[in-house]
Every structure is written in structure tokens, then in C-alpha cells.
N, C-alpha and C positions, 0 to 999 in steps of 0.2 A: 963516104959510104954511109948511108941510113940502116939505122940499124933493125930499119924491117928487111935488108937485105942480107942480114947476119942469121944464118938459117939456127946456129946455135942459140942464139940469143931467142927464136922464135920457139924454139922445142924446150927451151927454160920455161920461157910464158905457159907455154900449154901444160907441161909439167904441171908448174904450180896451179894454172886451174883446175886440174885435175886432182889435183889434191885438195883443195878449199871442195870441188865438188862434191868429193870420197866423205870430210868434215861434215858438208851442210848436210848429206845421205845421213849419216848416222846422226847429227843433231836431231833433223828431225823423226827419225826410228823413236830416239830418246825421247822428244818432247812428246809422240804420240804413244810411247809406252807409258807413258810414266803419269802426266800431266793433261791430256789431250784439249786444244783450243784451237777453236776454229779459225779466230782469227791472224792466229798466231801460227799457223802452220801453213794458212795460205798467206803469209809473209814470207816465211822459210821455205818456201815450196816457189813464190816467186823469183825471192836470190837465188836459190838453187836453178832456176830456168836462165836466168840473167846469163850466169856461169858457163852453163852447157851451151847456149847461145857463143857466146864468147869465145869457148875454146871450141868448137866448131867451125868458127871463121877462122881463127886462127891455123887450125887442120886444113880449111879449105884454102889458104892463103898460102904454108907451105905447100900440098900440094899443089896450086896453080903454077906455083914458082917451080916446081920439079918439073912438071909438065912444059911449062914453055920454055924450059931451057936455061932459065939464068944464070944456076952452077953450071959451068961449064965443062967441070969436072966429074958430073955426073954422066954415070954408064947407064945405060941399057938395066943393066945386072943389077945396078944400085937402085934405081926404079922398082924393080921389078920386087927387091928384097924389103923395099919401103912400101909398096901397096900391098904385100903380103902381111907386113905390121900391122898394118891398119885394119886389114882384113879381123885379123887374130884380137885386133882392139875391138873392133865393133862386136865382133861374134862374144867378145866378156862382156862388154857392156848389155851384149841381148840377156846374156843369161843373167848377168845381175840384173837386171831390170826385170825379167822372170822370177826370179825370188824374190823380190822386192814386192810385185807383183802378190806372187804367192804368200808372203810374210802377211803384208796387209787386209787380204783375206784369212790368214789365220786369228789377225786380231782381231776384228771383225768380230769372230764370230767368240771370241773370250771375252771381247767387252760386255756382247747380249749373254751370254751368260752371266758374266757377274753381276749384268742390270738384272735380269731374272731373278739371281741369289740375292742381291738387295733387295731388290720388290716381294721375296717370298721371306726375307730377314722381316722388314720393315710390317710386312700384313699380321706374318707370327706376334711381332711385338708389341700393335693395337690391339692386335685379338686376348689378348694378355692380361689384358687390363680394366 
């Protein structure tokens, strides 16, 4: 038996990219709160796409396998209670992705403020002098 036929061993994988996912989210929240680099965040922002890549085949690869039948021991009912999982996944993922969304427009507009308050620091200070 290959153990891409081990649906447990399949829902570990996803698991864990889902958590390295959850990781590289908040690294980069971090690196752009704190640090902000361009080049460095479309690094973090590339693994992070790698990831979601990844465990989406994966998603789609169990599901294939529910679908055409290879657990055999799969109902109807079982199906039906696994695409509602999935359902109730993606509708988190919308909304996290909606604040995430929304988060990055709030910082947006705290950075140009505090560029402002340096540019109005910085003029006070020549003017000074």
C-alpha cells in the first residue's frame, strides 16, 4: 500500500501545511509590522503561495480519492459530512483572508501617517536651526 493511499497519513500532511501556512501568515504580519522589506516579504509571501499551493493539491487529491471511490468504506453520509468540512474551511479561510485583507489596509494607512509625522518631525528640526 502507498502511502498516498493512507487517507490518514494524507490529512497529517495537510494538517501540517496548514500550520507552517498559519506560521509564514503571522511571520509575515511581523516582518511588515515591525521591519517592512520589500524584498523580503516577497520571499515570505512566495513560500507562503508554495504552501497554499501544496496543501490544496493535497485537499484536492483527498478529495479525488473520496470521490471516485477508493475507501470503500466510505458512505454517502461520510461524504457528505467531509465536503461540509471543507465547506466550513474555506468560508474561514475567506474571512481570514478578509482581515488580513483589512489588517493591511489599516497599516497602510499608519505607515503614511507616521511617514507624514517624520516628514513634519524632520522639516520642525531643519527649521530649527
Amino acid at each position: 500500500m502507498s502511502i498516498f493511499d493512507d487517507l490518514d497519513f494524507l490529512g497529517f500532511i495537510k494538517q501540517k501545511l496548514e500550520e507552517e501556512i498559519d506560521f509564514q501568515e503571522k511571520l509575515i504580519e511581523n516582518q511588515r509590522n515591525n521591519f517592512y522589506n520589500k524584498q523580503l516579504d516577497y520571499e515570505l509571501s512566495k513560500e507562503l503561495r508554495m504552501y497554499q499551493i501544496w496543501r490544496d493539491e493535497i485537499s484536492s487529491y483527498i478529495q479525488n480519492k473520496y470521490a471516485v471511490g477508493e475507501d470503500k468504506g466510505m458512505k454517502i453520509a461520510d461524504m457528505l459530512e467531509y465536503n461540509q468540512s471543507l465547506i466550513e474551511q474555506n468560508q474561514k479561510l475567506l474571512k481570514s483572508n478578509k482581515e488580513l485583507v483589512e489588517r493591511i489596509e489599516e497599516l497602510k494607512l499608519e505607515v503614511n501617517l507616521l511617514n507624514n509625522d517624520i516628514k513634519r518631525f524632520i522639516w520642525k528640526l531643519y527649521n530649527l536651526k
